[in-house]
Every structure is written in C-alpha cells, then in structure tokens.
N, CA, C and O atoms as a DFTB+ gen file, in Angstrom:
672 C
 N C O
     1  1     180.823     -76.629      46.597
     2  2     181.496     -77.410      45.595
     3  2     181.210     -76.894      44.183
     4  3     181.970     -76.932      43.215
     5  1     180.127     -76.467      44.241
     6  2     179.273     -75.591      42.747
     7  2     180.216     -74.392      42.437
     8  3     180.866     -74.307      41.395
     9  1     180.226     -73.686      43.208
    10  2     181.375     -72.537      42.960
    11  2     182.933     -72.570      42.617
    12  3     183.555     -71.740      41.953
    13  1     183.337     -73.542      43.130
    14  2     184.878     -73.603      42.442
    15  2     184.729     -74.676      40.646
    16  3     185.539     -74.900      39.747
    17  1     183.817     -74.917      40.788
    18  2     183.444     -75.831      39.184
    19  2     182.977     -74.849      38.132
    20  3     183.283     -74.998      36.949
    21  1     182.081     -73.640      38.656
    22  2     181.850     -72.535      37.925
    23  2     183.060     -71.752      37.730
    24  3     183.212     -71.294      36.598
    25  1     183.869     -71.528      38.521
    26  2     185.082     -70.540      38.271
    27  2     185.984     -71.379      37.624
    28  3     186.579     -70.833      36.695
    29  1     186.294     -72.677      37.862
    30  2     186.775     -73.967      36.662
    31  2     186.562     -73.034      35.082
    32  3     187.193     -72.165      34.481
    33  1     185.077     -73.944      34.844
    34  2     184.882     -73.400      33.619
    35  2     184.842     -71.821      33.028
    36  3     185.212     -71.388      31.937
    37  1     184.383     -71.294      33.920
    38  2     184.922     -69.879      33.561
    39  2     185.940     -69.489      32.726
    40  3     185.951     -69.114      31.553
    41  1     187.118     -69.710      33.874
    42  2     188.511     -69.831      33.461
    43  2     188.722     -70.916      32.179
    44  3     189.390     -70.377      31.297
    45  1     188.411     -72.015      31.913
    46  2     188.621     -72.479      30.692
    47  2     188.040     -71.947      29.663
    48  3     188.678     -71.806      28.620
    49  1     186.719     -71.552      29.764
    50  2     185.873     -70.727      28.496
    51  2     186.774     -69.771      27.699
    52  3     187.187     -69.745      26.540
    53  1     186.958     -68.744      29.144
    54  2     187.792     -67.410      28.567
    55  2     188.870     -67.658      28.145
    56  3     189.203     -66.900      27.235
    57  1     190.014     -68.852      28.565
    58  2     191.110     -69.238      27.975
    59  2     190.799     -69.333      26.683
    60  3     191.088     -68.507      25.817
    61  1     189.931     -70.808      26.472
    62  2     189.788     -70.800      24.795
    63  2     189.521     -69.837      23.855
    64  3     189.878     -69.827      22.678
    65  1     188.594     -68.690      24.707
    66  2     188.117     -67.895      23.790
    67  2     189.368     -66.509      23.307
    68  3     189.340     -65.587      22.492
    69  1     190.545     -67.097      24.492
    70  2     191.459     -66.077      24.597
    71  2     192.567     -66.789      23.348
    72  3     193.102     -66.041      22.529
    73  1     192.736     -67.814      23.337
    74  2     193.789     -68.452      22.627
    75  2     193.138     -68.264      21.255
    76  3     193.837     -67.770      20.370
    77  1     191.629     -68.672      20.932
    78  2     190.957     -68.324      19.837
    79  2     190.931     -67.214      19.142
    80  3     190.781     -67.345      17.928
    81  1     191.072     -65.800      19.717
    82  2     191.188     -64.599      19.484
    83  2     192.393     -64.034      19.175
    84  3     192.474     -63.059      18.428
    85  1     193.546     -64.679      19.800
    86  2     195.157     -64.522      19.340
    87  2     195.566     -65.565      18.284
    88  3     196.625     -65.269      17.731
    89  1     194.926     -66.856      17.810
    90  2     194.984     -67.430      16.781
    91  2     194.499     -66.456      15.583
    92  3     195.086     -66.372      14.504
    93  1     193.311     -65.717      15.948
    94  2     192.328     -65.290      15.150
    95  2     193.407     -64.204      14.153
    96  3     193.875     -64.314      13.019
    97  1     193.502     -63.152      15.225
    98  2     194.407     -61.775      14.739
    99  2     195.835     -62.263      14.164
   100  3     196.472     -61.662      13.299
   101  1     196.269     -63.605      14.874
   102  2     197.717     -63.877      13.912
   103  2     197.484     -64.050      12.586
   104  3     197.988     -63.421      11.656
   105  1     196.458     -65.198      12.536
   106  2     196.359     -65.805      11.052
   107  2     196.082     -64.178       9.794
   108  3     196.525     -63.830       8.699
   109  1     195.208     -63.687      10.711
   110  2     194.735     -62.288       9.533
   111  2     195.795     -61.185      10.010
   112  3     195.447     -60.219       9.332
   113  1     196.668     -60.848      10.628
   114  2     197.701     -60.305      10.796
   115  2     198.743     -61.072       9.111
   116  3     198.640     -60.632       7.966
   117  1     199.552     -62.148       9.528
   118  2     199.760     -63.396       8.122
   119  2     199.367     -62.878       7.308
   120  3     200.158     -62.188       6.664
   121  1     198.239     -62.914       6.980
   122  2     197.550     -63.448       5.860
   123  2     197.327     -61.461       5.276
   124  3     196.956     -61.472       4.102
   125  1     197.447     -60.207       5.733
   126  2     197.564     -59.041       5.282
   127  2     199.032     -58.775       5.157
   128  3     199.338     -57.828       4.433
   129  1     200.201     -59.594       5.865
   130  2     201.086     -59.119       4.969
   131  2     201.350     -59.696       4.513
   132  3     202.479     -59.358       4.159
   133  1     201.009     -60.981       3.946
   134  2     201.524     -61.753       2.566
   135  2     200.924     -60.803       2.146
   136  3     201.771     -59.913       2.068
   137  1     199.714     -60.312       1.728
   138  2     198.984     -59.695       0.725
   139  2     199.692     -58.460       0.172
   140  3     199.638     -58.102      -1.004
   141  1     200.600     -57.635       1.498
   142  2     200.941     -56.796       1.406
   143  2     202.491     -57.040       0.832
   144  3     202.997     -56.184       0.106
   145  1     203.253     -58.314       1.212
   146  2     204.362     -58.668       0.532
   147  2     204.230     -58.503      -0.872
   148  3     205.036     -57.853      -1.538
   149  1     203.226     -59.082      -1.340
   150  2     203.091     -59.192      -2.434
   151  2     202.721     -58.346      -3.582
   152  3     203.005     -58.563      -4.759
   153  1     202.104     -57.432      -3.138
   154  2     201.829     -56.144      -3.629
   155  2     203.113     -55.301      -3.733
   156  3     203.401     -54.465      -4.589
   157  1     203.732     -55.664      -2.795
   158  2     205.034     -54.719      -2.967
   159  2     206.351     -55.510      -3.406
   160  3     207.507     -55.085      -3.379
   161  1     205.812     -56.996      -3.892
   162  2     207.111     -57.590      -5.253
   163  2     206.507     -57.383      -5.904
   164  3     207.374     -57.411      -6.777
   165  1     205.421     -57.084      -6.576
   166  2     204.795     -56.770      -7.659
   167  2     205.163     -55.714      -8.211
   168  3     205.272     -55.775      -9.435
   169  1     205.446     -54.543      -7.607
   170  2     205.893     -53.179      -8.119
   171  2     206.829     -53.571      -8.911
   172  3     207.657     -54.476      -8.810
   173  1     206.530     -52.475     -10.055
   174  2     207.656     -52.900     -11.117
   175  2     209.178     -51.476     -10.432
   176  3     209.161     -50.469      -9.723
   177  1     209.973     -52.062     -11.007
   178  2     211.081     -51.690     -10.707
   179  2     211.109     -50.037     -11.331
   180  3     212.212     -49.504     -11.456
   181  1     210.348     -49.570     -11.560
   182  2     210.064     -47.970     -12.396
   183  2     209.727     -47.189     -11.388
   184  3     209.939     -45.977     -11.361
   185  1     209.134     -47.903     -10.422
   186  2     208.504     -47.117      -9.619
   187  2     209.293     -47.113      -7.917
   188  3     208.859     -46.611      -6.880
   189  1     210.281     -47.702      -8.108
   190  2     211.536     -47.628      -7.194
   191  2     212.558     -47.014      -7.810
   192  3     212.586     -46.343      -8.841
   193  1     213.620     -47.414      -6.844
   194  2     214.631     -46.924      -7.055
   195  2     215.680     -48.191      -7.508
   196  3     216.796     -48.469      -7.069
   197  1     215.183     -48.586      -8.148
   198  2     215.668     -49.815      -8.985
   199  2     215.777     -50.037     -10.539
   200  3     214.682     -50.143     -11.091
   201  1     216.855     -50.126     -11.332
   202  2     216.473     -50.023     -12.868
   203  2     216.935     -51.332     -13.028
   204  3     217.722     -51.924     -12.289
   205  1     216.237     -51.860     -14.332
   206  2     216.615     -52.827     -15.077
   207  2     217.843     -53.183     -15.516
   208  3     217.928     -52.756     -16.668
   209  1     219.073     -53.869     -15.136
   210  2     220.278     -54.308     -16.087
   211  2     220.127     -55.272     -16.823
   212  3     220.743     -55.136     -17.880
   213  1     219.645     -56.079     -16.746
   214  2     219.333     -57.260     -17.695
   215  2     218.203     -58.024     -17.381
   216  3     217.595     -57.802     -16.333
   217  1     217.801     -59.014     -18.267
   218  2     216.538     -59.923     -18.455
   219  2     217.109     -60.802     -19.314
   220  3     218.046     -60.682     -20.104
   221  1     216.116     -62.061     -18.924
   222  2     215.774     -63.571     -18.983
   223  2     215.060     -63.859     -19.634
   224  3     214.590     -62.748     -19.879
   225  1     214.219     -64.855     -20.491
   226  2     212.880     -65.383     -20.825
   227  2     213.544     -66.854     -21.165
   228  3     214.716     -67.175     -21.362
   229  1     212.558     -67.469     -21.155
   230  2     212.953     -69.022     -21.257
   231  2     212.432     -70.370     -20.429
   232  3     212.775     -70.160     -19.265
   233  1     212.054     -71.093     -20.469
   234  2     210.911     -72.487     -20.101
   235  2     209.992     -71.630     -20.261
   236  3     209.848     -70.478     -20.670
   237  1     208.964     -73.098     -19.526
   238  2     207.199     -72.875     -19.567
   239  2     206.852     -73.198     -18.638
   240  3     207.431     -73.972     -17.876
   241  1     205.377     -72.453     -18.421
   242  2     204.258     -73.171     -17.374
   243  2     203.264     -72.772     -17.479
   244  3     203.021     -71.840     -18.246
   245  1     202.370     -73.348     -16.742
   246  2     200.826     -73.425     -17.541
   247  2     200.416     -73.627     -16.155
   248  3     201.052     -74.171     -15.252
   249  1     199.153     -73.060     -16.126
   250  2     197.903     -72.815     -14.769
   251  2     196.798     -72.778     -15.359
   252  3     196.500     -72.093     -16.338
   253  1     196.124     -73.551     -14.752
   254  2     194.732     -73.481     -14.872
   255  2     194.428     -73.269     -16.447
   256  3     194.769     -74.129     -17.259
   257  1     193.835     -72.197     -16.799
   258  2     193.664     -72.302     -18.546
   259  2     194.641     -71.289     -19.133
   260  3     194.256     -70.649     -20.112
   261  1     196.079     -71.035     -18.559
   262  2     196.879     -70.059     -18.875
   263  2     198.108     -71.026     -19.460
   264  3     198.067     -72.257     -19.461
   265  1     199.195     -70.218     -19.951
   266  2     200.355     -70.574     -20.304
   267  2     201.098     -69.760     -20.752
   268  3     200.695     -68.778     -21.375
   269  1     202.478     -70.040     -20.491
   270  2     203.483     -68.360     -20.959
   271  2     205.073     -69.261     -20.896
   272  3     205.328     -70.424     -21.206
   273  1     206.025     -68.063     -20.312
   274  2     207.316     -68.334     -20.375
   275  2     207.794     -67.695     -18.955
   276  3     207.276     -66.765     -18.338
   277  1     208.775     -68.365     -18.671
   278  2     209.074     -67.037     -17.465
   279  2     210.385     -66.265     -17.813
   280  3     211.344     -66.495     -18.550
   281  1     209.988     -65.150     -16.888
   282  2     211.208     -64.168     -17.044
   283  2     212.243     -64.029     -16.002
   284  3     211.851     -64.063     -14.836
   285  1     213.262     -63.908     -16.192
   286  2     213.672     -63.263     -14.809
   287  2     214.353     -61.613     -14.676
   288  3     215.041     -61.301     -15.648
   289  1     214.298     -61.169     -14.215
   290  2     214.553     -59.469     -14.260
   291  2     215.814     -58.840     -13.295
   292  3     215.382     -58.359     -12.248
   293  1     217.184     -58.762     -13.447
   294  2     218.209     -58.494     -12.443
   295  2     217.898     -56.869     -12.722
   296  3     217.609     -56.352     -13.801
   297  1     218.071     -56.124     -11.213
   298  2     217.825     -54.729     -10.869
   299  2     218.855     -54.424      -9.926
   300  3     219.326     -55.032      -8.965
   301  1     219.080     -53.306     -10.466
   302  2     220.275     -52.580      -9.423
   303  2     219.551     -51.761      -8.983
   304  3     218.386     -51.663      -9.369
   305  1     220.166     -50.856      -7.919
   306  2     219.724     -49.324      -7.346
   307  2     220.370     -48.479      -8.011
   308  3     221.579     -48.466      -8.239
   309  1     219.291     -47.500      -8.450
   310  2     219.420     -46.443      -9.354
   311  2     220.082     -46.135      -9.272
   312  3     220.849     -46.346     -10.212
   313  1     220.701     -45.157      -7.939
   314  2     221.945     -44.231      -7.595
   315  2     223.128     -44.494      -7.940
   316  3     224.004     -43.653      -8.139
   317  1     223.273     -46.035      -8.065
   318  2     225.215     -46.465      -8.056
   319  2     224.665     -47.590      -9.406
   320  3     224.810     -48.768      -9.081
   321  1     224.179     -47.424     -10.576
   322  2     224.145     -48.614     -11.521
   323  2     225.026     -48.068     -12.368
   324  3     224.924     -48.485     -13.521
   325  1     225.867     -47.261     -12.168
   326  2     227.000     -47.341     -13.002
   327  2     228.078     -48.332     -12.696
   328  3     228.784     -48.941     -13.501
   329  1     228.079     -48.391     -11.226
   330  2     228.983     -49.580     -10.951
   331  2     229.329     -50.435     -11.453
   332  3     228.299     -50.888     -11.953
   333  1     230.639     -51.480     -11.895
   334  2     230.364     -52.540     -12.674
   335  2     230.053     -53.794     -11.496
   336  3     229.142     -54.556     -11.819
   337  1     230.723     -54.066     -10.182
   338  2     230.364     -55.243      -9.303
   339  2     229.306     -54.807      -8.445
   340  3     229.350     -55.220      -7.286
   341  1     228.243     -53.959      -8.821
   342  2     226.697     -53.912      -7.968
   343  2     226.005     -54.972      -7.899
   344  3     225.791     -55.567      -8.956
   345  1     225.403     -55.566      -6.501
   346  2     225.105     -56.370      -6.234
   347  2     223.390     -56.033      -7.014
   348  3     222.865     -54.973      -7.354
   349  1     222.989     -57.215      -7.063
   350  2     221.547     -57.182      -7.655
   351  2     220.477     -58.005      -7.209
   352  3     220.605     -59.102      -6.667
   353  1     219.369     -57.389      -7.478
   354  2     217.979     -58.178      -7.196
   355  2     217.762     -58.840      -8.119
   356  3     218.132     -58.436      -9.221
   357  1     217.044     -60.171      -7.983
   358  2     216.083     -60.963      -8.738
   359  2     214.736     -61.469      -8.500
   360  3     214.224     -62.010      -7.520
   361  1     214.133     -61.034     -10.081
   362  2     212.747     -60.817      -9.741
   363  2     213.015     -62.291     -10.946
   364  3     213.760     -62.420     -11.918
   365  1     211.850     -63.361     -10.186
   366  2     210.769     -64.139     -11.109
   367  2     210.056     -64.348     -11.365
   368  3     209.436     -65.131     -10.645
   369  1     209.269     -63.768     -12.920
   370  2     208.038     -63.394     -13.386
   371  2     207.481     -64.688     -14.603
   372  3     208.100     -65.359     -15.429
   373  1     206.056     -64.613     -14.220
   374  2     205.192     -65.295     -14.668
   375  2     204.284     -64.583     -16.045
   376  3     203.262     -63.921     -15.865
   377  1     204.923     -64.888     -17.532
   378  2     204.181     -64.163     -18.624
   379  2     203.768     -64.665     -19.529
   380  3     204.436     -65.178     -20.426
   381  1     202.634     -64.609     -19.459
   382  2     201.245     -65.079     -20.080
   383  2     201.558     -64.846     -21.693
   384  3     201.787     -63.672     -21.987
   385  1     201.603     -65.917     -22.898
   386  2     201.912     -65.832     -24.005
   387  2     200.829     -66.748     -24.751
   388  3     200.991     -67.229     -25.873
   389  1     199.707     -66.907     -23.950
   390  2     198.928     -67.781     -24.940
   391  2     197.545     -66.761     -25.454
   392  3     196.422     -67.249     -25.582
   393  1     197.785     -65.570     -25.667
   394  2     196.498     -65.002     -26.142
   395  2     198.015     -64.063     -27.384
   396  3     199.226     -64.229     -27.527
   397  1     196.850     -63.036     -28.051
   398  2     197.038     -62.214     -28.538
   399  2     198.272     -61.418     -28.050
   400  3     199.253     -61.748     -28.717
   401  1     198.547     -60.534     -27.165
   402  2     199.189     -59.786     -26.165
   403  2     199.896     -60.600     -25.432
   404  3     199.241     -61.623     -25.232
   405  1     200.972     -60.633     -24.913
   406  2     201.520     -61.297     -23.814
   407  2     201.019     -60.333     -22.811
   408  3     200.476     -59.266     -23.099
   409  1     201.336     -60.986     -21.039
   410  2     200.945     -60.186     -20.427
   411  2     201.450     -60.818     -18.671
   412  3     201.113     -61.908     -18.209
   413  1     202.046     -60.097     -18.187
   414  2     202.374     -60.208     -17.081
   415  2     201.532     -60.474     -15.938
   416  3     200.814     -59.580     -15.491
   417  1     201.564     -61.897     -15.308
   418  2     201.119     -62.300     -14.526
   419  2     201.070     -62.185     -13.186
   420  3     200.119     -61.828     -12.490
   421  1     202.335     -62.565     -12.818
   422  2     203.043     -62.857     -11.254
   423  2     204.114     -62.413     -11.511
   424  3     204.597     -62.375     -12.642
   425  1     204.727     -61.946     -10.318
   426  2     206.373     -61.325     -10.174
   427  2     206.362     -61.361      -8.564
   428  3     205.702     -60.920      -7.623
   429  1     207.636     -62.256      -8.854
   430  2     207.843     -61.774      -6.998
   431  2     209.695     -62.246      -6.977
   432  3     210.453     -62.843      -7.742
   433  1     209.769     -61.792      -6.070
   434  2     211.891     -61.411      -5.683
   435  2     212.251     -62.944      -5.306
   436  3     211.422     -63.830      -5.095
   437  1     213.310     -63.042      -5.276
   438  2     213.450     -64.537      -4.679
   439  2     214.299     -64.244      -4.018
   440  3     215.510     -64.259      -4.238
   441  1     213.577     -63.868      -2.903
   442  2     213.802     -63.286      -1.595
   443  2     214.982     -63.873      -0.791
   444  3     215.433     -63.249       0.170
   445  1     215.651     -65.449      -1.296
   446  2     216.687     -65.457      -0.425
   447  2     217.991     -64.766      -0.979
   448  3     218.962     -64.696      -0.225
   449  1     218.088     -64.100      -2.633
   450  2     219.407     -63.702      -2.738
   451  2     218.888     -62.337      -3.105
   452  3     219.647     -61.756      -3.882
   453  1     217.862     -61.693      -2.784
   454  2     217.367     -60.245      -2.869
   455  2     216.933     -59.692      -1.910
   456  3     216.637     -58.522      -2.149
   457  1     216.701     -60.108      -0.598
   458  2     216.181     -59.425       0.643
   459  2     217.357     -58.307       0.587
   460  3     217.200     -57.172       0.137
   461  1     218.663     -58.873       1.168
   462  2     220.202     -57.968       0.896
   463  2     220.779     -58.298      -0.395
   464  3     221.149     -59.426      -0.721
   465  1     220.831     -57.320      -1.065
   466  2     221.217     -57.971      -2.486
   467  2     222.898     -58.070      -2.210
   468  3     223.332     -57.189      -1.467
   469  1     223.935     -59.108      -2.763
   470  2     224.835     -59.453      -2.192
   471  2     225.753     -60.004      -3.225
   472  3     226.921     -60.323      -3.002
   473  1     224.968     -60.119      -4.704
   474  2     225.605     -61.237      -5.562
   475  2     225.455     -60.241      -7.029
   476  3     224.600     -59.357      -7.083
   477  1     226.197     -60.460      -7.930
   478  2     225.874     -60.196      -9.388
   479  2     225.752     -61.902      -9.819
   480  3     226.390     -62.861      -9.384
   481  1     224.624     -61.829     -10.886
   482  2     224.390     -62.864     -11.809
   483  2     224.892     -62.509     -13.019
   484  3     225.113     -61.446     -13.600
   485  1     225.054     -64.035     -13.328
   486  2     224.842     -64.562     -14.626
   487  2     223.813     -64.966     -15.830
   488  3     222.789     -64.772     -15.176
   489  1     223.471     -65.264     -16.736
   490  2     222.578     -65.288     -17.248
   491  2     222.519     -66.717     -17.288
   492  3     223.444     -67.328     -17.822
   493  1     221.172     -67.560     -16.597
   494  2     220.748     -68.802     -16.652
   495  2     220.763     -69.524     -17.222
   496  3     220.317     -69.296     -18.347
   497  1     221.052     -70.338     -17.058
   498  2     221.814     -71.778     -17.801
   499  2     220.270     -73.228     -17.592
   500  3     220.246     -74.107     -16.730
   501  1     219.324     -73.010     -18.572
   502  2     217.903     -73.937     -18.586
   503  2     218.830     -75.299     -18.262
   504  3     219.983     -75.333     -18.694
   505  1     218.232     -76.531     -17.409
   506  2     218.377     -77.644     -16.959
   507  2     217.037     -78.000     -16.936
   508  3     216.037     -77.289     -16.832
   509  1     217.175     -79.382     -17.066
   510  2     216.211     -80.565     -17.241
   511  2     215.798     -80.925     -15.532
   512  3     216.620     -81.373     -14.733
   513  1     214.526     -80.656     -15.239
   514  2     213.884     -81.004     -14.372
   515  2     212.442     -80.753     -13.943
   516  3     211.794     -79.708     -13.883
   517  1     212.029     -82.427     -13.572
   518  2     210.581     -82.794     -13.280
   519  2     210.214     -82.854     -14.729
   520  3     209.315     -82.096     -15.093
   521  1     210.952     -83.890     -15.890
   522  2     210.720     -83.961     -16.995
   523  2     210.621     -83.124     -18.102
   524  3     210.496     -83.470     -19.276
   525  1     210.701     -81.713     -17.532
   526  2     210.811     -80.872     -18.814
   527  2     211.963     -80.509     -19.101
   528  3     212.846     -80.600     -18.248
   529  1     212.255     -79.966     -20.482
   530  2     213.527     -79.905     -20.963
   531  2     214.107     -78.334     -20.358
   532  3     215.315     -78.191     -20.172
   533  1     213.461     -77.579     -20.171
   534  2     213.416     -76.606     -19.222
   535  2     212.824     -75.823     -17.847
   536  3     212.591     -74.667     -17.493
   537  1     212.719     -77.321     -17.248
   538  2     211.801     -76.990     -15.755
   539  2     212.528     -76.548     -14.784
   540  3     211.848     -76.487     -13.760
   541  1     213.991     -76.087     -14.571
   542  2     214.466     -75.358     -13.987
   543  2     215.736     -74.558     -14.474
   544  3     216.206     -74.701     -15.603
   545  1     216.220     -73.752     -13.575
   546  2     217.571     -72.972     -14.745
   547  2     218.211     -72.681     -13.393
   548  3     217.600     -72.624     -12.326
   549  1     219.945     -72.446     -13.631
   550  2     221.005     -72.471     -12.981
   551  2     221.468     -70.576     -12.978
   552  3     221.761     -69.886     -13.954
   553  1     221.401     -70.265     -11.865
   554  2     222.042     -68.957     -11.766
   555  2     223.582     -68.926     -11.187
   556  3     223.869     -69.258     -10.037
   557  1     224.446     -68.509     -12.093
   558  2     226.136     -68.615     -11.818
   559  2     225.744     -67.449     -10.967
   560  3     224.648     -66.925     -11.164
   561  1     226.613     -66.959      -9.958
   562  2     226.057     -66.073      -8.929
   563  2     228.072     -65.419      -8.332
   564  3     228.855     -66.300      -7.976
   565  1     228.366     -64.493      -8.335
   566  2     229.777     -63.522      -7.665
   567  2     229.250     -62.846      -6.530
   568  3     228.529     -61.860      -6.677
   569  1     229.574     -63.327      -5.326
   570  2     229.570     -62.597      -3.669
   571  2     230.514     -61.464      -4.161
   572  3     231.659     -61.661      -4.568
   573  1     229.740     -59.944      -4.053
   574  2     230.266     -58.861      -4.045
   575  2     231.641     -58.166      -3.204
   576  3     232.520     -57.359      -3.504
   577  1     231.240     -59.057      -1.857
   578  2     232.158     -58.364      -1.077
   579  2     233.384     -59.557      -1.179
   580  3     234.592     -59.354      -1.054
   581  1     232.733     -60.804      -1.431
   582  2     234.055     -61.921      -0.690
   583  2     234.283     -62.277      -2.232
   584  3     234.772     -63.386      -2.452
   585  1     234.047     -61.634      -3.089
   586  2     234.599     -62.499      -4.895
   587  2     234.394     -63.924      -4.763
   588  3     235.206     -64.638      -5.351
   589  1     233.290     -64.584      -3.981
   590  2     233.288     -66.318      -4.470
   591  2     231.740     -66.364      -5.242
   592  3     230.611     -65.887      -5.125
   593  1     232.537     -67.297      -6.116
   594  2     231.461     -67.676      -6.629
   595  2     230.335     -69.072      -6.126
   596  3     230.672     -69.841      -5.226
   597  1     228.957     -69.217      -6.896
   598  2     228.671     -70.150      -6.159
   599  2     227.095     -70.081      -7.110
   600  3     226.585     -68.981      -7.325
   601  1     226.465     -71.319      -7.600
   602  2     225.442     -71.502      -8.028
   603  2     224.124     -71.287      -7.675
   604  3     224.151     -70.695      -6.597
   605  1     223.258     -71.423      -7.946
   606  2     221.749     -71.300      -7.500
   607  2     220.582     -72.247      -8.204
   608  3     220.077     -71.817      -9.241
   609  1     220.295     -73.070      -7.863
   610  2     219.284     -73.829      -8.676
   611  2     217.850     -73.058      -8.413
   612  3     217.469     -72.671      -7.308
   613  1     217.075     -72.901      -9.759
   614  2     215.633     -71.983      -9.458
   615  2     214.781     -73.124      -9.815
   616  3     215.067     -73.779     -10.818
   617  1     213.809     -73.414      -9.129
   618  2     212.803     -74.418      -9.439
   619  2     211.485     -73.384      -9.872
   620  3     211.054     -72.738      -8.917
   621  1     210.987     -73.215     -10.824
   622  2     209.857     -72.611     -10.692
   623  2     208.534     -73.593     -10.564
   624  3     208.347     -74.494     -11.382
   625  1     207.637     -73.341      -9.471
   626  2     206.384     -74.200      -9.588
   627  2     205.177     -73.360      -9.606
   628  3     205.334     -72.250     -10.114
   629  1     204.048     -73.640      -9.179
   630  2     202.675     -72.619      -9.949
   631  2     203.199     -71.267      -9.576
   632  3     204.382     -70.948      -9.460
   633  1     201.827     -70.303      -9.357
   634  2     201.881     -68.603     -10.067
   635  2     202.669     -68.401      -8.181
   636  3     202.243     -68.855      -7.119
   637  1     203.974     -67.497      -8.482
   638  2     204.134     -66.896      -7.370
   639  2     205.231     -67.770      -6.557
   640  3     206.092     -67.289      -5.820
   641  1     205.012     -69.296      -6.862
   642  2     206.018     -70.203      -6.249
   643  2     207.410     -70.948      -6.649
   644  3     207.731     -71.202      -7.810
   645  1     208.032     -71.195      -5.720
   646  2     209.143     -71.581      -6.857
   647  2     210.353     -72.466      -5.358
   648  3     210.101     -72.693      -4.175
   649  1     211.398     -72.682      -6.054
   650  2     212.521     -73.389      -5.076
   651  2     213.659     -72.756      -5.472
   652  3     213.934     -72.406      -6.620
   653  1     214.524     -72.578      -4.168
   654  2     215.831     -72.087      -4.762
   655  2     216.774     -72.993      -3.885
   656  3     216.345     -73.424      -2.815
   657  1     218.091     -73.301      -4.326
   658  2     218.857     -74.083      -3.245
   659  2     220.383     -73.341      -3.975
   660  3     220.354     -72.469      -4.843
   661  1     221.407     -73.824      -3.491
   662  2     222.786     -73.654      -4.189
   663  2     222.856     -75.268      -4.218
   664  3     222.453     -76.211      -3.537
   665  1     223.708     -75.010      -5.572
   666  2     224.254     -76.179      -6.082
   667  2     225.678     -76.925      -5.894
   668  3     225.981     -78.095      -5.657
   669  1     226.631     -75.397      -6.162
   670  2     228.030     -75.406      -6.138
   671  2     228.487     -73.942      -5.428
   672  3     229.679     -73.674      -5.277
C-alpha cells in the first residue's frame, strides 16, 4: 500500500516542480522581451530606416519628482518618404522640462496603429480629460489603402503607458 502512495507523491512533487519551472521560464521569457520591446521603441528613428515628417508637443505629466510635456513623433520609411499618402508610425514620448535641459525620457510606438503602419495623421487636436485641460489629444487618422477616415483618442498615463481607442 506504501508503494503506490510513494509513486502518488512522486508524481505530484515532479508535476509541481514541473508546472513551477514552465511558470518560471515564461514569466522571465515575458519579462526579457518587454525589456527587449522596449529597447527597441526606444531607438530613435536615426538609427532605422525611418525619418522624421512631423512632430507634436503639448499637455503634461509629472512622475515621481519629474515633469515635462509630451511629444508625439510621425515617421515614415526612408526609402519612399517622398511619397505624399505614406502610411506612418507613431511614437509617444515622455520629455522632461523641469530642469535646465529638457530631456527625453520614455518613447514607445503605439503599437496598435504602428505595428503595420496603415494610416497618415493629422496633427492632434488636445481634449479635456481626467480633469486636465490637456489630458488627452485626438489623432484625425486617413486608411492608406481604403481613403477612410477615422479618429483615435490617445490617453497618455505614467512613463511608457497610455490608452488608445477610435472615436469616429
């Protein structure tokens, strides 16, 4: 009766220790490529194949003992930015304006209308939300291939985070 209660627990030990070990490597699997996501929205657009067409600055936010403005940064691909309907990336950056120097904080893509870039923007339209007079801003947005248009609400919240939805 001793022997099938030992091979019992056996078998449960090594389970847990098996489910424990594939929890283990997911979470730090996760948790190296956020790190690595992030390192690579961070790259500034100089060092791709991406140039600058236009920029943003406008609201606020404040962390911890910081405070700035944010930016936002539309990028084409180098090769075809002569184009006039090139679809574009958007980067939203976090810049530090309360010392001497301004200075770039956080930057990361807002990955649902830049993974495939698909849209040309407009230049943001600041709206009133979560009480500030500029706590979020409106991106007018043109589908490249299908010509519709269609809005984007940007929520920005602390370093790195933010909300996006369509509006219209």
């Amino acid at each position: 009766m001793q022997a099938p209660l030992r091979l019992i627990a056996l078998f449960y030990v090594n389970f847990v220790g098996f489910v424990g070990f594939v929890f283990f490597i997911s979470t730090a699997a996760n948790a190296a490529t956020e790190r690595w996501e992030r390192h690579h929205v961070m790259a500034s657009p100089e060092k791709t194949s991406e140039v600058v067409a236009s920029s943003w600055e406008g609201g606020a936010w404040s962390y911890s003992d910081m405070s700035g403005h944010f930016k936002l940064l539309y990028t084409q691909n180098e090769a075809s930015a002569s184009s006039e309907s090139l679809a574009q990336r958007v980067y939203l950056q976090w810049v530090r304006t309360d010392q001497a120097e301004s200075e770039l904080v956080y930057s990361i893509a807002l990955k649902e209308v830049s993974s495939v870039p698909t849209f040309t923007f407009e230049q943001p339209q600041c709206i009133e939300f979560d009480g500030k007079a500029c706590g979020a801003f409106e991106l007018g947005a043109t589908h490249v291939f299908e010509e519709s248009s269609t809005t984007f609400q940007v929520e920005p919240g602390g370093l790195g985070q933010y909300g996006l939805r369509s509006v219209r």
